[in-house]
C-alpha positions as CSV (number, residue, x, y, z in Angstrom):
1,X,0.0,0.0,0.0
2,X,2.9,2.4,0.3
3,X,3.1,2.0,-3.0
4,X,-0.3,3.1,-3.9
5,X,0.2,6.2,-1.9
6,X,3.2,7.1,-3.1
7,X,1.2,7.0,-6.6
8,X,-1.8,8.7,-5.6
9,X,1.0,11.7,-3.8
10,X,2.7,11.7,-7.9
11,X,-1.3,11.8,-9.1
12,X,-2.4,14.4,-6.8
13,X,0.9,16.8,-7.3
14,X,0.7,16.2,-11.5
15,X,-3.0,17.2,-11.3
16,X,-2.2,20.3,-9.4
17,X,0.6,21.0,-11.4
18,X,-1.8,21.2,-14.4
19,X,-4.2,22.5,-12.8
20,X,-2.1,25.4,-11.5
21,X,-0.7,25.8,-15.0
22,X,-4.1,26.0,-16.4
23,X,-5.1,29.0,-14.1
24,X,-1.8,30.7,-15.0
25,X,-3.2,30.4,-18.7
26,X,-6.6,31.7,-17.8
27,X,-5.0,34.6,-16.2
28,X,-3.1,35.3,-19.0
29,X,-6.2,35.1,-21.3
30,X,-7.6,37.5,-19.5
31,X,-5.3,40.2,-19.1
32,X,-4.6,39.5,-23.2
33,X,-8.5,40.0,-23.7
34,X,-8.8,43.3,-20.9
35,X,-6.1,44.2,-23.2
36,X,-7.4,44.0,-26.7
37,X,-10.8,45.0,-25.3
38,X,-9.2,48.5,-24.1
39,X,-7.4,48.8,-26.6
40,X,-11.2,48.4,-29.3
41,X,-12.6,51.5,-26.6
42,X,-9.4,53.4,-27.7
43,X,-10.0,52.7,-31.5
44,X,-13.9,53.6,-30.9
45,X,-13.5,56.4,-29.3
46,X,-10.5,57.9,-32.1
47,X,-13.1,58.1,-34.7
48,X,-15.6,58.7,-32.7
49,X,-13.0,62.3,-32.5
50,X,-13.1,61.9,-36.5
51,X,-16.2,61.9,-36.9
52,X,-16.6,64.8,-34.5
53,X,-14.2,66.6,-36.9
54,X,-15.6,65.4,-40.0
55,X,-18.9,67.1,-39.1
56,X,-17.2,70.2,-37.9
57,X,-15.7,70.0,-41.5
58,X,-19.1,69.6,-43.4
59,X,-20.4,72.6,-41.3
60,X,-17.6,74.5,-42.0
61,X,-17.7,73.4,-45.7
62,X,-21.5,74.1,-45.8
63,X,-20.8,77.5,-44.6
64,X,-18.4,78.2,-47.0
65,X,-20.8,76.9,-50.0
66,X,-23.6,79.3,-49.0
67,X,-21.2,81.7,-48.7
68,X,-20.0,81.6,-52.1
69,X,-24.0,81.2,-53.4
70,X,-24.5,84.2,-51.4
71,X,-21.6,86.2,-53.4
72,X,-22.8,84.6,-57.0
73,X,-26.8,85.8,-55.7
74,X,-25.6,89.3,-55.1
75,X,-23.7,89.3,-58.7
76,X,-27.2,88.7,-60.5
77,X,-29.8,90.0,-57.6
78,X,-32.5,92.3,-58.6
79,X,-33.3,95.3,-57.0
80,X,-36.8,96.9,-57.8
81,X,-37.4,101.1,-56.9
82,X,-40.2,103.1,-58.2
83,X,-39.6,106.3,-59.7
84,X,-42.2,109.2,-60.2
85,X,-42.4,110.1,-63.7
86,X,-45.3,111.7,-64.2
87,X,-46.8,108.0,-63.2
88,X,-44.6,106.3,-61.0
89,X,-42.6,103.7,-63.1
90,X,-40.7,100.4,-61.7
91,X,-36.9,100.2,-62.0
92,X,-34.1,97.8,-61.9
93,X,-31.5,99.2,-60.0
94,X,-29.8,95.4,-58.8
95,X,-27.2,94.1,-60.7
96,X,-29.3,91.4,-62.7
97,X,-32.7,90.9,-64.5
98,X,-36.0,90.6,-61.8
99,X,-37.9,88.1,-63.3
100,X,-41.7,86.8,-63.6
101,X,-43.1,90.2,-61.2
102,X,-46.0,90.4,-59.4
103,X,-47.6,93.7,-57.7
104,X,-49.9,93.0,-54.6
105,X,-51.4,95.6,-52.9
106,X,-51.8,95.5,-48.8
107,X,-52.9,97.2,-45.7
108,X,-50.4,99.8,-44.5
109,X,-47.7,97.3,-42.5
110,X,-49.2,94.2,-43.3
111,X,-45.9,91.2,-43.2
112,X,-44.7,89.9,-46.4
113,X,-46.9,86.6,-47.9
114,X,-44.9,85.4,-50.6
115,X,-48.1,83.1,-51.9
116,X,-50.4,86.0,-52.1
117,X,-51.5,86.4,-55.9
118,X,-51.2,89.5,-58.1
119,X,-54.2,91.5,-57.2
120,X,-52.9,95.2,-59.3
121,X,-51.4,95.2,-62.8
122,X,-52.2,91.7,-64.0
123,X,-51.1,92.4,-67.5
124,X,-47.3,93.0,-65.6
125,X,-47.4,89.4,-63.7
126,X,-45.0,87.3,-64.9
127,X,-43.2,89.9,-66.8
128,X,-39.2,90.8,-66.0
129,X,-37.5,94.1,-66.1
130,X,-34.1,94.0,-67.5
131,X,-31.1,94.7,-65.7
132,X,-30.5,98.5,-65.4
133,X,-34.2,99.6,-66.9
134,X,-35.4,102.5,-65.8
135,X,-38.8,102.6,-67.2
136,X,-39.3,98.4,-68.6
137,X,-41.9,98.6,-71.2
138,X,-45.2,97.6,-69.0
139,X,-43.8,98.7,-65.9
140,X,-46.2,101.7,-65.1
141,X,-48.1,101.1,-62.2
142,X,-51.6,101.3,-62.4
143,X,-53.3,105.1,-62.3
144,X,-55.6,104.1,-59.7
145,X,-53.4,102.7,-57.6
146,X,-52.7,105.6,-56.0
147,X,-55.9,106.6,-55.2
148,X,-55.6,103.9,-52.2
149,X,-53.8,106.4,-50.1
150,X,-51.9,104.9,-46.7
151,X,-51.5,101.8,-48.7
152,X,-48.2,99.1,-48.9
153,X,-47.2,98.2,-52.5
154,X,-45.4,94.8,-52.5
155,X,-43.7,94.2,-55.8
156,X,-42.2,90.2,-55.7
157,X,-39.4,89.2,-58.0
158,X,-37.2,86.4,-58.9
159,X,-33.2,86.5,-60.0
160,X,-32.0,83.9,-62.4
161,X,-30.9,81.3,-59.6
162,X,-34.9,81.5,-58.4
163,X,-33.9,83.3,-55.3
164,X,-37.1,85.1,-54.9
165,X,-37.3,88.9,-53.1
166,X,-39.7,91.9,-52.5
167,X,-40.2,95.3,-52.9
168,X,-41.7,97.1,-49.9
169,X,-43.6,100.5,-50.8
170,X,-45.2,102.2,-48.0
171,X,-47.5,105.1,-49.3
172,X,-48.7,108.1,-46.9
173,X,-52.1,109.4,-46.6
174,X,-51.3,112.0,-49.0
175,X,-50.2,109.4,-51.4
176,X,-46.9,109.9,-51.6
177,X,-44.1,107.4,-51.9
178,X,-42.6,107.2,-47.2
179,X,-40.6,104.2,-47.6
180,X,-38.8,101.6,-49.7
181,X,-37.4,98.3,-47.8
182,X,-36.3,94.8,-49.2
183,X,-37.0,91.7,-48.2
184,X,-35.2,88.2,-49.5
185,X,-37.3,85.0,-49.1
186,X,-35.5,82.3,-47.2
């Protein structure tokens, strides 16, 4: 029987000996997978920091295009006055052609609506005045206009991007041309 204990000591020690070595293996899986697992986060959150860059790029970008549409726009924007000549007569002062008009007559401070339809001068709707006109053939405004003293004249244009914009023409009591403004439609 000495014998068989002596064996079962040999046994016992070779199992721990594998069994030890097998926990010094799992430990070092472990630490190599806390390792590659840190080191994914760290990959995650570097472009995670691109991406945070690449859309402060696009903005920036984007900013710069409408910049640059904003300087081509004010190369070919329209910019409608009235003048009095004898009648009071629309002009193109801008720097390119204001296309398909419309003149719609308001209440005295009444906001800007783009979708109102022509309710003056039909016969000018849809007509353009040429850059630098100062009297466009058609571009009389109506006689009896006028006779709506304290009255807003909004004149609505387009340039040739399809930007659209408006003339504001307030008109005193007295009939008389008080104030021009211009508005762009965002």
């Amino acid at each position: 029987m000495a014998v068989a204990g002596i064996l079962q000591v040999i046994v016992l020690a070779v199992t721990a000996y594998l069994v030890l070595g097998y926990l010094r293996e799992t430990e070092r899986l472990r630490i190599a997978t806390q390792q590659q697992v840190d080191k994914s986060q760290a990959l995650v959150e570097a472009a995670q920091r691109q991406l945070g860059l690449a859309r402060e790029d696009l903005v920036a970008t984007r900013a710069q295009v409408a910049i640059a549409q904003n300087q081509l726009e004010a190369q070919i924007r329209p910019a409608l006055v009235v003048f009095p000549r004898g009648n009071f007569q629309i002009a193109n002062v801008g720097s390119g052609p204001g296309l398909n008009l419309k003149l719609v007559e308001v209440a005295q401070g009444a906001r800007i609506d783009w979708e109102l339809p022509s309710n003056i001068a039909d016969r000018l709707t849809g007509s353009f005045v040429a850059l630098g006109e100062l009297h466009a053939k058609d571009s009389t405004i109506p006689q009896g206009f006028f006779e709506h003293r304290g009255r807003d004249l909004h004149i609505f244009r387009e340039s040739l991007s399809g930007r659209k914009y408006a003339t504001v023409l307030r008109f005193g009591d007295n009939g008389t041309l008080t104030d021009t403004r211009f508005a762009v439609r965002e």
